[in-house]
NURO-517276 format. One record per residue (C-alpha): residue in one letter; chain; y, x, z. Coordinates in nm, 2 decimals, m for minus. Last residue first. Layout:
N
<a; A; <Y; X; Z>>
...
This chain:
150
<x; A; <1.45; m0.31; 3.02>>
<x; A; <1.38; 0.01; 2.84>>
<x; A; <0.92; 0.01; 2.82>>
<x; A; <0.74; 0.25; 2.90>>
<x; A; <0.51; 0.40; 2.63>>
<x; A; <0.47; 0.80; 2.82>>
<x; A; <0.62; 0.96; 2.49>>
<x; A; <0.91; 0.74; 2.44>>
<x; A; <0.97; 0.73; 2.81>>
<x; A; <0.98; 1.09; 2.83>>
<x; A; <1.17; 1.09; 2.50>>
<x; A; <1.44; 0.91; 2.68>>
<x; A; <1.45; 1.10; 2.97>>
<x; A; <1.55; 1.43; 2.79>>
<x; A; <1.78; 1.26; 2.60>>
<x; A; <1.96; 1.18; 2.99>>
<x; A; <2.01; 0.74; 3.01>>
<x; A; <2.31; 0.61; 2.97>>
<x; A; <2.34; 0.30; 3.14>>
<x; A; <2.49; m0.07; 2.97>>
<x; A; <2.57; m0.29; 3.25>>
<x; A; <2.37; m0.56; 3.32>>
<x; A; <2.39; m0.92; 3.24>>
<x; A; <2.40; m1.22; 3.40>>
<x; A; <2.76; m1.16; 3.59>>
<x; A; <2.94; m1.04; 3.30>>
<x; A; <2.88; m1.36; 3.11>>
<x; A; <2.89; m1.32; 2.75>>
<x; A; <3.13; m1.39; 2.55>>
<x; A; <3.05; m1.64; 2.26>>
<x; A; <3.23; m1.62; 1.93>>
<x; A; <3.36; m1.95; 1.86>>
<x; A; <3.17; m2.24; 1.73>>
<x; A; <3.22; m2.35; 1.39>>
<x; A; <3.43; m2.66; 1.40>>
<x; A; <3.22; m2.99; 1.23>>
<x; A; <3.44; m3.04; 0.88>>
<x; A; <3.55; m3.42; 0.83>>
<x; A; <3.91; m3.32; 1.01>>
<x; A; <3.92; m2.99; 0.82>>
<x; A; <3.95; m3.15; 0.50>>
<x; A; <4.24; m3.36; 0.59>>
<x; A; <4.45; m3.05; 0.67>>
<x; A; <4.30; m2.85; 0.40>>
<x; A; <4.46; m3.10; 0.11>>
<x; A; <4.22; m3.23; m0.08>>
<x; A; <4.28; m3.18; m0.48>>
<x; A; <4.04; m3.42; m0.65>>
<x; A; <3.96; m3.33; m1.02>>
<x; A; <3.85; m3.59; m1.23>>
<x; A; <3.51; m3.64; m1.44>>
<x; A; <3.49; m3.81; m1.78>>
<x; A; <3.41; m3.47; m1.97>>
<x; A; <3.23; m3.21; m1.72>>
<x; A; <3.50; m3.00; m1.51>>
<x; A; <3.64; m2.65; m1.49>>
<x; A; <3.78; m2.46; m1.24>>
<x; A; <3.63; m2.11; m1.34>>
<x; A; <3.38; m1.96; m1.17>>
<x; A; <3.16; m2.22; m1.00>>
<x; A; <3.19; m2.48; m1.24>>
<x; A; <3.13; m2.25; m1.52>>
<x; A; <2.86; m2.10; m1.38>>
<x; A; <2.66; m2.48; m1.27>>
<x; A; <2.71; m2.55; m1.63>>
<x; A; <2.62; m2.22; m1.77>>
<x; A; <2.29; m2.29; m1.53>>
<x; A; <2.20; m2.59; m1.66>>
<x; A; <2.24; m2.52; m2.05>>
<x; A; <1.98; m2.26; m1.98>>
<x; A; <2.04; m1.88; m2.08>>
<x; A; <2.02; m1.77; m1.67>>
<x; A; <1.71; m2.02; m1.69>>
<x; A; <1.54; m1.85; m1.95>>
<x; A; <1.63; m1.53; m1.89>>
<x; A; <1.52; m1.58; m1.53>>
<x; A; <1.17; m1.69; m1.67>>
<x; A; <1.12; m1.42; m1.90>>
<x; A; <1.24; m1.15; m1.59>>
<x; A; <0.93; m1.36; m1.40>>
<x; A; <0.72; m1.30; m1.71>>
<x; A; <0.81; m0.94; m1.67>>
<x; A; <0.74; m0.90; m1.30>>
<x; A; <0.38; m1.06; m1.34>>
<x; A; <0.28; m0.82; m1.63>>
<x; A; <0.42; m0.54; m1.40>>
<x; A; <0.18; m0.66; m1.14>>
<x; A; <m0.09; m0.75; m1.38>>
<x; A; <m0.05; m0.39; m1.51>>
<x; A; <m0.04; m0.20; m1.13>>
<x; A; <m0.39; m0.38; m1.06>>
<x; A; <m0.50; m0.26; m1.41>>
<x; A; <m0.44; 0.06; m1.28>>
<x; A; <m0.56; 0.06; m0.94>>
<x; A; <m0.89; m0.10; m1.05>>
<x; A; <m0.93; 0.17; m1.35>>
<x; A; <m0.90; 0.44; m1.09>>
<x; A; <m1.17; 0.32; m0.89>>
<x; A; <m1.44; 0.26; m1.18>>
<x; A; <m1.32; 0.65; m1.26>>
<x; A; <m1.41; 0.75; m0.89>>
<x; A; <m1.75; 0.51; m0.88>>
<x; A; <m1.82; 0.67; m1.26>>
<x; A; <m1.78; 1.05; m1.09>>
<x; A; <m1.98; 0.99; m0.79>>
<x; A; <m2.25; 0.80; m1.09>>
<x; A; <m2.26; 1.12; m1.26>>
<x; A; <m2.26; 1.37; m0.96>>
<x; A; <m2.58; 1.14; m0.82>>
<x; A; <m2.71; 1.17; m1.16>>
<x; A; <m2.65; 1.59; m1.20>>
<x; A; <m2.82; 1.62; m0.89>>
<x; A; <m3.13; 1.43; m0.97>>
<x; A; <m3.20; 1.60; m1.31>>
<x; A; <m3.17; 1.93; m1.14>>
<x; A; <m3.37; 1.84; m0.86>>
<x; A; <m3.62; 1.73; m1.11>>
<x; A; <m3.61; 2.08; m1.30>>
<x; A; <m3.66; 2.27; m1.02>>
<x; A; <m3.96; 2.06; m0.90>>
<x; A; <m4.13; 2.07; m1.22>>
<x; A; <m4.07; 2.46; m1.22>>
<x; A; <m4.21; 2.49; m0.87>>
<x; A; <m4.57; 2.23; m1.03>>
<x; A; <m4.59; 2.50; m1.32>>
<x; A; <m4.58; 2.80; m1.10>>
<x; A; <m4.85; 2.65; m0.91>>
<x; A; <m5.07; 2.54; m1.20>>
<x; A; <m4.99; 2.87; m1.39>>
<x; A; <m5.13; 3.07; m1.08>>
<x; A; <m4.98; 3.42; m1.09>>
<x; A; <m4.72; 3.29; m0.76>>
<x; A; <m5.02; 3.19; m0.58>>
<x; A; <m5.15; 3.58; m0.52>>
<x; A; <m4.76; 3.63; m0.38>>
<x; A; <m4.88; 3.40; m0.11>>
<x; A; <m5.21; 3.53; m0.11>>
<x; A; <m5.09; 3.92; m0.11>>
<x; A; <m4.84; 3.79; 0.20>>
<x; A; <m5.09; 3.67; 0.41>>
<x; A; <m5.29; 3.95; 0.42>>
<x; A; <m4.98; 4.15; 0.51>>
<x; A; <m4.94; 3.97; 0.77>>
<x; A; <m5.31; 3.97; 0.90>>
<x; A; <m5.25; 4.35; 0.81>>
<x; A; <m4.94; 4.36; 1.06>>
<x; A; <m5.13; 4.16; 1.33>>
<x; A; <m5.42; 4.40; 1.36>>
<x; A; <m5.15; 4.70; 1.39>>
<x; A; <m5.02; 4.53; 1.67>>
């Protein structure tokens, strides 16, 4: 054992020995410094990939919001339109375009060139089945267990 501890101790004097060299001192503080060099790039570009994301989101949000003003232009421009006071005022107030006649109908003869709505249908007790209450507690079973409430 006591061979083994000055082998260790041997050991250690030349490893500490290489620590005086300038040459290996030299080539640890070249490491050190490129390291260094190498972490702050890769933090760099991390932090240029974040920003370059950012910017993307933004000017996504802009030509989105650029979009929904021109459309607002657009509406203006039609609700402002000769057209559309035209349709307004025939639609609002009972007004007409010079040259034209109004036509009163009376509803009896309108409703003979009208199609009838069909009534509300009722369905058929027979096809299908009554409506059962099931417990809360055996609802969220199913819920929880995906089956299906047919």
């Amino acid at each position: 054992m006591k061979h083994k501890l000055e082998q260790y101790a041997h050991r250690s004097a030349a490893e500490i020995q290489r620590f005086s060299d300038p040459r290996f001192v030299g080539q640890v503080v070249f490491v050190v410094i490129v390291l260094l060099v190498s972490w702050s790039g890769i933090k760099s570009i991390q932090t240029n990939y974040t920003l370059q994301k950012q910017i993307g989101a933004l000017r996504q949000q802009n030509d989105l919001q650029e979009l929904k003003n021109e459309n607002l232009k657009l509406q203006n421009n039609y609700y402002n339109s000769a057209q559309y006071l035209e349709l307004a005022a025939r639609q609002n107030f009972p007004l007409a375009a010079p040259g034209e006649k109004e036509i009163t109908v009376p509803d009896s003869v309108a409703a003979t060139y009208v199609s009838s709505l069909p009534d509300d249908p009722k369905p058929d007790a027979s096809s299908s089945k009554p409506a059962v209450q099931e417990s809360n507690l055996q609802s969220w079973i199913n819920f929880f267990l995906h089956r299906s409430q047919n």
